[in-house]
One Martini backbone bead per residue (centre of mass of N, CA, C, O) as a GRO file, in nm:
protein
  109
    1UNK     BB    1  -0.502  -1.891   1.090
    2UNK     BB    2  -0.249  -1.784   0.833
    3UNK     BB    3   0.042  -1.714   0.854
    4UNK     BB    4   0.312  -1.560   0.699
    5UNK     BB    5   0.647  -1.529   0.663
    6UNK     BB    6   0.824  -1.224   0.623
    7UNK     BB    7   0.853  -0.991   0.476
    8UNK     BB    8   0.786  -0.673   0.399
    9UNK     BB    9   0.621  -0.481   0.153
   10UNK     BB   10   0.816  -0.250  -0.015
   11UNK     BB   11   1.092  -0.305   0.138
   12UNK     BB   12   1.358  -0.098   0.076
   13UNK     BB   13   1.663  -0.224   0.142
   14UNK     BB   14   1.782  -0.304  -0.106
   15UNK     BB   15   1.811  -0.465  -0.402
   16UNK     BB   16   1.647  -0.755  -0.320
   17UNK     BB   17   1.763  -0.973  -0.225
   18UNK     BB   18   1.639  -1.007   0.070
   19UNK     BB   19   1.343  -1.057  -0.032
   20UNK     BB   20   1.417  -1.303  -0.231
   21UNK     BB   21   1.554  -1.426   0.003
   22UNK     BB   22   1.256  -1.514   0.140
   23UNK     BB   23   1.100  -1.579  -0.107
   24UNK     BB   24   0.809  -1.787  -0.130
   25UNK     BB   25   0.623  -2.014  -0.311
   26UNK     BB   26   0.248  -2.102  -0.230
   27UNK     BB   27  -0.025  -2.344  -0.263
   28UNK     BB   28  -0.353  -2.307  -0.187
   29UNK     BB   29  -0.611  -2.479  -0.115
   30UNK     BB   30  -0.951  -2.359  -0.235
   31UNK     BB   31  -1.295  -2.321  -0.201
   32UNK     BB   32  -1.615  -2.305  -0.106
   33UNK     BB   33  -1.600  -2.028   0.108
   34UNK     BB   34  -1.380  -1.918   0.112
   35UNK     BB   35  -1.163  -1.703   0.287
   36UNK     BB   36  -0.973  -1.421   0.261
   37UNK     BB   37  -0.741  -1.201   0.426
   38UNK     BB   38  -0.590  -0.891   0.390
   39UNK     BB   39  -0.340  -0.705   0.597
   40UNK     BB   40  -0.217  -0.456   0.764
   41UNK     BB   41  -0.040  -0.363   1.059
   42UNK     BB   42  -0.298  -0.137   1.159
   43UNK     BB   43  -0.468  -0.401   1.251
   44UNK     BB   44  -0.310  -0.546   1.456
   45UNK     BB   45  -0.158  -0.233   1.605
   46UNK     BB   46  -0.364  -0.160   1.716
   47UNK     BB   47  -0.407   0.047   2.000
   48UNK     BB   48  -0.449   0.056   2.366
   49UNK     BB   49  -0.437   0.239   2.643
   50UNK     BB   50  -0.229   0.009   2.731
   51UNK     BB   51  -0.026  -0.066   2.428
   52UNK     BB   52  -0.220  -0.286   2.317
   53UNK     BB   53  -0.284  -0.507   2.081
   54UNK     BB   54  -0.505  -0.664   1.874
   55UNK     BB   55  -0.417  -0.842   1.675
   56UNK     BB   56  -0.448  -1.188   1.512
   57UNK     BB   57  -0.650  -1.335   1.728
   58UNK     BB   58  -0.864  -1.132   1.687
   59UNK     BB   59  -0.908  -1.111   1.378
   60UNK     BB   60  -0.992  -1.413   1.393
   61UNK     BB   61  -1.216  -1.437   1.545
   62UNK     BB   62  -1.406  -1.231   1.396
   63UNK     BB   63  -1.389  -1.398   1.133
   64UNK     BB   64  -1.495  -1.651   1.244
   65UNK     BB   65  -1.768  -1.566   1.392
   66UNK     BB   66  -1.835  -1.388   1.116
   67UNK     BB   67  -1.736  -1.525   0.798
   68UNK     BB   68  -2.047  -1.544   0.664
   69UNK     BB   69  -2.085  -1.271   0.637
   70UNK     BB   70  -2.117  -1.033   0.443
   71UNK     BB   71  -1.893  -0.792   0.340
   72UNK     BB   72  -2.024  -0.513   0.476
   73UNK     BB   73  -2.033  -0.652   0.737
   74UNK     BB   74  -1.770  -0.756   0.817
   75UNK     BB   75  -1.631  -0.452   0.769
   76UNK     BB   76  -1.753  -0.344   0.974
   77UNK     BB   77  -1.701  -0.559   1.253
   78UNK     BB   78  -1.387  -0.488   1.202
   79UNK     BB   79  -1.378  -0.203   1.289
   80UNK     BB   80  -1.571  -0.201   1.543
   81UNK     BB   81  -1.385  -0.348   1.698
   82UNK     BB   82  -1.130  -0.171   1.687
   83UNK     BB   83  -1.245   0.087   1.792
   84UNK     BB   84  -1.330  -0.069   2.104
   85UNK     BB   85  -1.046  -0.119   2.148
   86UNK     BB   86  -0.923   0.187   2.122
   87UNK     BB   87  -1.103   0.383   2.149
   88UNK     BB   88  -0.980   0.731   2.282
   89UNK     BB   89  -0.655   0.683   2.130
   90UNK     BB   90  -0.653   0.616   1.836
   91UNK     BB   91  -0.514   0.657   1.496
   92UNK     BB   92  -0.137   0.529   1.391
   93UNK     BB   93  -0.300   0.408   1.142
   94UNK     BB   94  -0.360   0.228   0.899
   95UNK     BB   95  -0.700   0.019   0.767
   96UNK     BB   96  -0.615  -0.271   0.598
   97UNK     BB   97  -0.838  -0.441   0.376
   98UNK     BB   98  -0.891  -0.771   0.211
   99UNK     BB   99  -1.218  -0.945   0.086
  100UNK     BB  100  -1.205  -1.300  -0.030
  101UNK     BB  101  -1.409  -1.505  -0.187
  102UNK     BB  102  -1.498  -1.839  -0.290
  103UNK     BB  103  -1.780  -1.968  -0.451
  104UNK     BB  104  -1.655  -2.107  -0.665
  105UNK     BB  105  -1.503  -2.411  -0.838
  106UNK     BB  106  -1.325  -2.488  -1.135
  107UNK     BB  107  -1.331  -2.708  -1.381
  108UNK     BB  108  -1.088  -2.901  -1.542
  109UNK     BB  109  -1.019  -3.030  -1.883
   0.00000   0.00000   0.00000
């Protein structure tokens, strides 16, 4: 799992100056079947009765050995997981993700 460093969207520190100094624009190249996740803090700060978060490795892991299911399944097991972690501490946050996969590449003229 590839994780970018940067400021986190939405947040107006100033006027822009700080994000913008942070801002770097990278491209990557995505195959076909390749996976891309995106989410929010709430999924992987979601915390067990412990105070200990699920995290990016859990994460990863799930979509590892999961991230070949239809997508209606991967978002059930991603949630499932997060679920059975958390058990009965409840949710201090949203769980937003969302994904997307590549299908085909086309071929440029």
């Amino acid at each position: 799992m590839q994780a970018p460093d940067g400021l986190v969207l939405g947040l107006k520190i100033d006027d822009g100056t700080r994000f913008n100094s942070l801002l770097r624009e990278v491209t990557m190249p995505l195959g076909a079947g390749d996976l891309v996740v995106l989410f929010t803090d709430g999924v992987t700060e979601a915390m067990n009765a412990e105070g200990e978060p699920f995290g990016e490795e859990r994460l990863a892991a799930v979509i590892e050995e999961h991230g070949d299911q239809p997508f209606e399944e991967l978002r059930e097991r991603i949630l499932r997981e997060i679920g059975a972690f958390v058990g009965d501490t409840g949710q201090h946050d949203d769980l937003t993700f969302v994904l997307l996969k590549v299908d085909e590449i086309a071929a440029h003229p």
